[in-house]
N, C-alpha and C positions, 0 to 999 in steps of 0.2 A: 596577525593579519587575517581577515576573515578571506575563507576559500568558500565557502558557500554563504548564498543571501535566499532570506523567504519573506512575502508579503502576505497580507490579509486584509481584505475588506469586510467590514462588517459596519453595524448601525452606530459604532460612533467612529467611523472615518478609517482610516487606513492604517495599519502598523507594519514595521518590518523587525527583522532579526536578522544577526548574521552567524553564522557557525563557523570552525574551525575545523582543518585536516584530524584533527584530535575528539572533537567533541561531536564532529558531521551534522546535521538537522533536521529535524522533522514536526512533522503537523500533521494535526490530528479534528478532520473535520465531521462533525456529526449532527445528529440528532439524538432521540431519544434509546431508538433502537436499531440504528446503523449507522456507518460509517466508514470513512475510507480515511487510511493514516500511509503519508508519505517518508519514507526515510531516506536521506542521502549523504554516503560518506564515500571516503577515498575506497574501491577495490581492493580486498585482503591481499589477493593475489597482483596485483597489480597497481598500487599505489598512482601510480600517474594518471590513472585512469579515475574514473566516479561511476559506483552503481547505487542505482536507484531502485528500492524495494516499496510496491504498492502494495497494501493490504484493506482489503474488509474488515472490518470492523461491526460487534453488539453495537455502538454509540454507547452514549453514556448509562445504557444500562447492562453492560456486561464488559467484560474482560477480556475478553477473544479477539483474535485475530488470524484469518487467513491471506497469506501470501497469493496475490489474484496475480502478478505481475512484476515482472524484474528489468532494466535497461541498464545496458552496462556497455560503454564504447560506441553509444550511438544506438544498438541492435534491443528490437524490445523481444521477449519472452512471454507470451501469454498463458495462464494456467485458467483455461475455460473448460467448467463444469454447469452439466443439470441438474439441477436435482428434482426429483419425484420423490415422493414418499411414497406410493404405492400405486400397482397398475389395478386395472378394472375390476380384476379377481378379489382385491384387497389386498395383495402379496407385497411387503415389504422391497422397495427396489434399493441399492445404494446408488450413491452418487460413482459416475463416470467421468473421466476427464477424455473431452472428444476434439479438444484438436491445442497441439502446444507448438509453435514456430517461432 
């Protein structure tokens, strides 16, 4: 019995999927060189529950993935970041995470 259901529109009509408490679901929407890929399965810690992991994504030209966002029991978690590659001087800056609720 599926526990989770996904759709998708694209240019030839409409599909769906459905996942399983076992297998959970996810989608992976992109471009060339970005992307955002959703994952949703039952909570490790709490089965009854479902969290939901957003990530960034290269698209289909790379392999990576950052975790931008998490929902779990309703509550979202955001993981926002700037990034600069460099201030005025030319001085390398890193990225900062400036606000997570």
């Amino acid at each position: 019995m599926s526990k989770f259901y996904a759709s998708i529109q694209g240019s030839r009509g409409e599909t769906t999927r459905q996942g399983t408490a076992d297998s959970g679901i996810h989608g992976h929407i992109r471009g060339w060189n970005s992307g955002c890929l959703v994952e949703i399965s039952p909570d490790p810690e709490n089965p009854e529950t479902d969290l939901i992991e957003i990530y960034s994504t290269d698209g289909s030209s790379g392999d990576t993935k950052k975790l931008i966002a998490t929902i779990q029991n309703g509550l979202t978690h955001l993981n926002i970041q700037i990034t600069k590659n460099h201030n005025k001087k030319g001085e390398k800056l890193k990225c900062q995470e400036i606000d997570t609720f």
